[in-house]
C-alpha positions as CSV (number, residue, x, y, z in Angstrom):
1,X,-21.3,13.9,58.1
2,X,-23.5,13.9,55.4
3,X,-21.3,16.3,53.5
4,X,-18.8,14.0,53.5
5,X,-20.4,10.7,52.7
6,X,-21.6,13.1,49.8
7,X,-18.3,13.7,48.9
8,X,-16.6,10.4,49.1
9,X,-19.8,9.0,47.0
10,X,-18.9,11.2,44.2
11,X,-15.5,11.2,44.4
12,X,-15.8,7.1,44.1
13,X,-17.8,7.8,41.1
14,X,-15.6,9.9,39.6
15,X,-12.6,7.8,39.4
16,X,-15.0,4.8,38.4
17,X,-15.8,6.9,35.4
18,X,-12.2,7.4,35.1
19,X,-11.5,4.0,35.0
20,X,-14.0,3.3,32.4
21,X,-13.6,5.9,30.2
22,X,-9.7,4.9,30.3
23,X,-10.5,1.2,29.9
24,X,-12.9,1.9,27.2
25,X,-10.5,4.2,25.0
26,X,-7.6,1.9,25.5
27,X,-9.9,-0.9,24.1
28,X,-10.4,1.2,21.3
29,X,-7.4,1.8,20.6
30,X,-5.7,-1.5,20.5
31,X,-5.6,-3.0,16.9
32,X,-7.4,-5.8,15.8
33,X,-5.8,-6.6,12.7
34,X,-5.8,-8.1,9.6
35,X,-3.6,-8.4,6.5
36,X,-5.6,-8.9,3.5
37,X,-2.9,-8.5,0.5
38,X,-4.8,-11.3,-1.6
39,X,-8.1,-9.8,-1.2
40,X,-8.3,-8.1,-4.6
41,X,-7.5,-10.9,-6.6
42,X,-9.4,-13.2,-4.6
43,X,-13.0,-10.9,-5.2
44,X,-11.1,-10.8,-9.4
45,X,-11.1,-14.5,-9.6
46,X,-14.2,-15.1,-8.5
47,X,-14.1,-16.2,-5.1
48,X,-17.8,-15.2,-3.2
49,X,-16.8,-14.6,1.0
50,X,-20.2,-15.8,2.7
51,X,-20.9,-14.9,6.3
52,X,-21.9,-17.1,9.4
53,X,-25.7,-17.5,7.7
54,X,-24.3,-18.4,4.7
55,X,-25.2,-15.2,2.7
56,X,-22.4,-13.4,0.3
57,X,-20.6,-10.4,1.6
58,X,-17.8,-8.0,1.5
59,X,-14.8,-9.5,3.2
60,X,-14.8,-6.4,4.9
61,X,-17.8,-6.0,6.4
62,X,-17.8,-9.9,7.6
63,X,-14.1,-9.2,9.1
64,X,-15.3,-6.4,10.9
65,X,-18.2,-7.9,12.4
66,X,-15.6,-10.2,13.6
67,X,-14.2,-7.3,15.7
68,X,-11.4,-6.5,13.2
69,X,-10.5,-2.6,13.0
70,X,-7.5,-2.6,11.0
71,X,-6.0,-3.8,8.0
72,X,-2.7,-4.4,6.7
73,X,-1.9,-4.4,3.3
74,X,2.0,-5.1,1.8
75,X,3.2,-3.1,-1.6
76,X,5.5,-4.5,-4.3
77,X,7.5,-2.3,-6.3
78,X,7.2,-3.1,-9.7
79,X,5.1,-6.6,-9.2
80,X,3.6,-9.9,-12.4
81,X,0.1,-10.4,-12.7
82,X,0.7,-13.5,-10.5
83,X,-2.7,-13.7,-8.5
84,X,-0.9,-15.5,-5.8
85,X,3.0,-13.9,-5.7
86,X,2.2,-11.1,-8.2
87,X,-0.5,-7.7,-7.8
88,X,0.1,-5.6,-4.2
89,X,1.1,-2.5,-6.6
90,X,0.6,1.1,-5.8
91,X,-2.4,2.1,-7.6
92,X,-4.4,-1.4,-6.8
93,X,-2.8,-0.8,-2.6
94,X,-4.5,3.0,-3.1
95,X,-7.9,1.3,-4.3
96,X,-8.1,-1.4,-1.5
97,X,-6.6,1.2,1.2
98,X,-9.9,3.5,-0.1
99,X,-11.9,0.6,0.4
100,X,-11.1,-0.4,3.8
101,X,-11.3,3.5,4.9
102,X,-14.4,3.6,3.9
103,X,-15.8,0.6,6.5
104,X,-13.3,2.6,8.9
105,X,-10.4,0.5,9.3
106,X,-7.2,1.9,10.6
107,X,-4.4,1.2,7.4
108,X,-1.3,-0.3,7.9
109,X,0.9,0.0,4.8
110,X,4.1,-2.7,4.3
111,X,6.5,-1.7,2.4
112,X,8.6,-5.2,0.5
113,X,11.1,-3.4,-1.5
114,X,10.8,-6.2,-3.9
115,X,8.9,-7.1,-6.8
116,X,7.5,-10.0,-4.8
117,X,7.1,-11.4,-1.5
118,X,10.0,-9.9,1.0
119,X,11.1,-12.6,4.0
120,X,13.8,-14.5,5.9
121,X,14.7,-16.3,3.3
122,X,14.0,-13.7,0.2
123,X,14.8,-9.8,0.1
124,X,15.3,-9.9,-3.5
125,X,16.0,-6.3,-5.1
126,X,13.0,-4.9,-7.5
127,X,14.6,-5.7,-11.1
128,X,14.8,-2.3,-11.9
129,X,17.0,-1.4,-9.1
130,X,19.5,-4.6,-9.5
131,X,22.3,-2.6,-10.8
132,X,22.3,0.2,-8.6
133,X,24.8,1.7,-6.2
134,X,24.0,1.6,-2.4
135,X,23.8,5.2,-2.8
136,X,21.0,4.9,-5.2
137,X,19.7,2.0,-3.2
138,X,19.2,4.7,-0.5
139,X,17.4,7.2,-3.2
140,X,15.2,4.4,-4.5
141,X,13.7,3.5,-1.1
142,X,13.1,6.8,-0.6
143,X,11.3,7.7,-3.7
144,X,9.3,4.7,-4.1
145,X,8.1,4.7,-0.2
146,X,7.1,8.3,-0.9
147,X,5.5,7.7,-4.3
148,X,2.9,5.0,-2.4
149,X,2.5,7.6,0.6
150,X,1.8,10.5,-1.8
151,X,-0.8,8.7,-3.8
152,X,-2.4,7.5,-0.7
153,X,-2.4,11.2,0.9
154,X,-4.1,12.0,-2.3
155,X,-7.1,9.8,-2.2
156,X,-7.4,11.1,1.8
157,X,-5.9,8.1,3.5
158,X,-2.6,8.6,6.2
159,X,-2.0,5.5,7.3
160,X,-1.3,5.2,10.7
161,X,1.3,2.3,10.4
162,X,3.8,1.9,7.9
163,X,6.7,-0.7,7.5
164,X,9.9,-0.5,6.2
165,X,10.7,-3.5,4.8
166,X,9.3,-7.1,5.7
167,X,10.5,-9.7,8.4
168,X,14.3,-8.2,7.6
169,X,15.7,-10.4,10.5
170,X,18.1,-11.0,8.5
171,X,18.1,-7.9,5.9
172,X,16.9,-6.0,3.1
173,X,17.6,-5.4,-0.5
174,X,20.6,-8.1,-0.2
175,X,23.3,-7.8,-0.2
176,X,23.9,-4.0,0.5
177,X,21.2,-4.3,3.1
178,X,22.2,-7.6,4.8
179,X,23.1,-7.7,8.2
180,X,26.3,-8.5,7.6
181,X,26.4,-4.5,7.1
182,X,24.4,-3.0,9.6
183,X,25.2,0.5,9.0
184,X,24.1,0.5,5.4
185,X,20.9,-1.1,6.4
186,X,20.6,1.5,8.9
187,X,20.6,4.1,6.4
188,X,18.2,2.4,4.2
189,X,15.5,2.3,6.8
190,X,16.0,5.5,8.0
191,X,15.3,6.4,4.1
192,X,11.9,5.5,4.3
193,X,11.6,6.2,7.5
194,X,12.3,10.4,6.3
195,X,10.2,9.4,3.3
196,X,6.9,8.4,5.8
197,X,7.3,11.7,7.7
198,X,7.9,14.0,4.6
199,X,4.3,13.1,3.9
200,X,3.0,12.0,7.1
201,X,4.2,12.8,10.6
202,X,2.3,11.4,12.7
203,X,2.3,8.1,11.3
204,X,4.0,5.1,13.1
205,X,7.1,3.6,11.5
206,X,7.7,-0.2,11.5
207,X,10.8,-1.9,11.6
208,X,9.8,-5.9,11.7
209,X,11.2,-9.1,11.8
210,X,10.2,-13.1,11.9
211,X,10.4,-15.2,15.2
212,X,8.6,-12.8,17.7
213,X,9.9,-15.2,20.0
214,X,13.8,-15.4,19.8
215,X,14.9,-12.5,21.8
216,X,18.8,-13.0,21.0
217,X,17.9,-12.0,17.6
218,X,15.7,-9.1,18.1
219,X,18.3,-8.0,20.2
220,X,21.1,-8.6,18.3
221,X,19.7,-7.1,15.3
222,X,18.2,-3.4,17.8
223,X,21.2,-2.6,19.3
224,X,23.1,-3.2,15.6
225,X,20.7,-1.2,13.5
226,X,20.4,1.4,16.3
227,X,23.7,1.9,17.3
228,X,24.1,2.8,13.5
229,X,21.5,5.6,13.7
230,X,18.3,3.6,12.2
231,X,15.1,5.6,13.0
232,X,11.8,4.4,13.9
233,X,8.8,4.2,15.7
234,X,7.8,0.9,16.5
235,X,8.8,-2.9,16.9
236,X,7.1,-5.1,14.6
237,X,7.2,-9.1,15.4
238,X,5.7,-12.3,13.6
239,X,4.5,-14.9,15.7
240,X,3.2,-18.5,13.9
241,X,3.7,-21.5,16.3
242,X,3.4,-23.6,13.6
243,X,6.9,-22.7,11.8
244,X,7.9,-22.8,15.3
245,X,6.9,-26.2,15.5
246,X,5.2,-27.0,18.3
247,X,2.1,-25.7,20.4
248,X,1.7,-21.9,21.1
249,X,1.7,-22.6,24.9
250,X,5.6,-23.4,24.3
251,X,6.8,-20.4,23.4
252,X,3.8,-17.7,24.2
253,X,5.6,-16.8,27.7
254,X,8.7,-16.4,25.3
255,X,7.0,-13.7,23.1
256,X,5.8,-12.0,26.4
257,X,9.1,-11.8,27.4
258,X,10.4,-10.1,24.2
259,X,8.1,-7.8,23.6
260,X,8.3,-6.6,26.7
261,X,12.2,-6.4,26.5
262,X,11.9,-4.5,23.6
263,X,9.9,-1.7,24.8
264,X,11.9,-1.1,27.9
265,X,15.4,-1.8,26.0
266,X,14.3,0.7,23.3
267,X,11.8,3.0,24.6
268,X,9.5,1.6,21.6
269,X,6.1,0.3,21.3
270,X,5.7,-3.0,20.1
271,X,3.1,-4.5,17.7
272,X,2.7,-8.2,17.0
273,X,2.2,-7.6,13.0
274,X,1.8,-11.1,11.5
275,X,0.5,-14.0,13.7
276,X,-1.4,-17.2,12.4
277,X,-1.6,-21.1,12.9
278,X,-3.4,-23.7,11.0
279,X,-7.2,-23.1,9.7
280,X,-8.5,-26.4,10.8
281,X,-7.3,-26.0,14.5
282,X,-9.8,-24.1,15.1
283,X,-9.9,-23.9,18.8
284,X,-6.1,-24.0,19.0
285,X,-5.8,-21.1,16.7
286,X,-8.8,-19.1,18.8
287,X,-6.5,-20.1,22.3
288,X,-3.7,-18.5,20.4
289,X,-5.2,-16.1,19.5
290,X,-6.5,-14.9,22.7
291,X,-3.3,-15.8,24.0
292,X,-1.6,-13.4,21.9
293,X,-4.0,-10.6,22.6
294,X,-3.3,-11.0,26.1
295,X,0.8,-10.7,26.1
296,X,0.4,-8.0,24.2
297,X,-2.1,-5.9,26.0
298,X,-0.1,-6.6,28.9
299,X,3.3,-4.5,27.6
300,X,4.0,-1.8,30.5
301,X,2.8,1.6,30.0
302,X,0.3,0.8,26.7
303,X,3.3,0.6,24.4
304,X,1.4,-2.9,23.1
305,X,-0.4,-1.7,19.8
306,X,-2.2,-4.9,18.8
307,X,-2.3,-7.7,16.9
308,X,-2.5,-8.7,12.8
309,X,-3.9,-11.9,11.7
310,X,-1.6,-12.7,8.2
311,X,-4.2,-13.2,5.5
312,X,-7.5,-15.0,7.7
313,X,-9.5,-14.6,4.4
314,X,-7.5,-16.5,2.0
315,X,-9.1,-19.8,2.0
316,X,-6.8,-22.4,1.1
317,X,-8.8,-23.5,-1.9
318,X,-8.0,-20.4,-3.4
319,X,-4.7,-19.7,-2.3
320,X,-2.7,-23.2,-1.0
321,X,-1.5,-21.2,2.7
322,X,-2.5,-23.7,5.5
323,X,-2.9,-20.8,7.9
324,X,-5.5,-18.8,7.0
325,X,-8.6,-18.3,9.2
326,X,-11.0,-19.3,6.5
327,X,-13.1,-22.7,6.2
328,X,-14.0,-25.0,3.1
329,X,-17.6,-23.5,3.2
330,X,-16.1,-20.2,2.1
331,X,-17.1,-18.7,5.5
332,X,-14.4,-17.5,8.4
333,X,-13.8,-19.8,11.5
334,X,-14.8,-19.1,14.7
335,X,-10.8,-18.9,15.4
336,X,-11.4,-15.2,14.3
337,X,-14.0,-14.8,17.5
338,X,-11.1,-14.3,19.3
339,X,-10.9,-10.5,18.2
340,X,-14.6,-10.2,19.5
341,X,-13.3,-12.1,22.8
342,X,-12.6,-9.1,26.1
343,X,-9.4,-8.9,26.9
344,X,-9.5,-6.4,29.8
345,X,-6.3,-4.6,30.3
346,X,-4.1,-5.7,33.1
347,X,-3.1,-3.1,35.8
């Protein structure tokens, strides 16, 4: 008899440590982003980042005492000296990428293929590449995603995200990549998708898109750029209630929902890659956040990678974007507490 009890007690022990151990890595392992694209030319114009005592700091250190552990940093091709819609070239995304390796953040590199910002409502080709054929097009992406990938191998950085193209709901390098011709911009992410893995294998390809909540479009736009041979790794969505235009608790359960279609439809992981609401809600944008964290973490079978804040440090005196995570004082709102909150994972 008392073998047994013996044995039951350390069999229940062992799959408590199980359970831990598993719980403990999987918290690890879930990304607790943060895209900080203006960060060089905020720290080369002067701007001082204080922390919660009201002593200067690296951004870095403070955003990692907020429980971030990755960063997420976009690259223009041939970019002005704009501090706001210029910068985010190669050799200044190699010196930032260094950076945050050193204070060991996970990197997640995003690809524009534009000279400026990539979106909805802009894919703009790089002026150098305006008069090229779609089969240079292809060639272009290609070289340029494996130039940036190269120079970042050879300062020891492999990122372990990359994204080809950004928010290209509707496109990339318009017109020959607009979804009005889905196969050719299935070829052109599958360009820098070989370019990524000529370099780096075992990093994660990105394709994302806007309105993480719209699951006609993300499905509309999957089965068209799969069906048409477009390879990649992962499903990257932006969520921001406040484009949405109303409260997060209107559409969260509508963000669950698509993410978790898209990693059954597909057989993909998902990762919510740009999320953000307005700086002075600060409790609203902490419940978001939270709430976020939560839909995510919940995607069947761990295919939920985590979550990116889009720009928390760029304090709207310095950069006019409402949604930042960043108060007046020059120090970050508790909204960012949310990446410290525990979020167990749901069984």
């Amino acid at each position: 008899m008392k073998k047994s009890i013996t044995f039951l007690y350390s069999s229940a022990i062992s799959v408590l440590a199980l359970f831990f151990t598993s719980s403990v890595t999987q918290a690890q392992k879930f990304a607790r982003g943060a895209d900080v694209g203006w960060l060089q030319q905020m720290e080369a114009t002067g701007y001082v980042f204080y922390n919660d005592k009201g002593v200067a700091q690296d951004c870095f250190q403070i955003l990692k005492d907020r429980g971030i552990n990755s960063v997420r940093f976009r690259v223009f091709v041939n970019p002005s000296a704009d501090k706001v819609n210029g910068h985010c070239g190669r050799d200044e995304v190699v010196i930032m990428a260094k950076r945050a390796k050193a204070f060991g953040f996970r990197i997640m590199i995003d690809f524009h293929y534009s000279d400026t910002w990539a979106d909805p409502g802009h894919q703009l080709k790089p002026v150098a590449w305006a008069k090229h054929s779609f089969s240079q097009l292809k060639t272009d992406v290609y070289d340029h995603t494996l130039d940036v990938i190269k120079a970042l191998k050879a300062s020891g950085i492999t990122p372990e995200w990359v994204q080809i193209g950004n928010e290209i709901g509707n496109g990339m390098l318009w017109p020959d990549g607009s979804t009005t011709n889905y196969p050719q911009l299935a070829q052109l992410i599958t360009s820098g998708y070989k370019a990524v893995k000529a370099v780096s294998p075992t990093t994660k390809v990105i394709v994302h898109l806007e309105s993480g909540n719209d699951n006609a479009k993300f499905r509309t736009f999957f089965d068209n750029v799969t069906v048409h041979g477009a390879r990649f790794d992962v499903i990257g969505l932006s969520y921001y209630p406040y484009w949405i235009g109303s409260d997060y608790t209107a559409s969260i359960g509508n963000l669950a929902a698509n993410l978790n279609d898209m990693a059954s439809r597909y057989g993909k992981d998902v990762i919510v890659a740009e999320v953000g609401d307005d700086y002075t809600a600060v409790q609203k944008t902490y419940d978001m956040l939270v709430a976020v964290q939560k839909v995510v973490k919940a995607v069947p079978g761990s295919s939920g990678l985590g979550v990116f804040y889009w720009e928390p440090e760029g304090a709207k005196s310095w950069s006019n974007y409402q949604l930042n995570a960043w108060g007046d004082d020059g120090k970050p709102t508790r909204a960012l507490d949310a990446f410290l909150t525990e979020i167990p994972v749901p069984r």
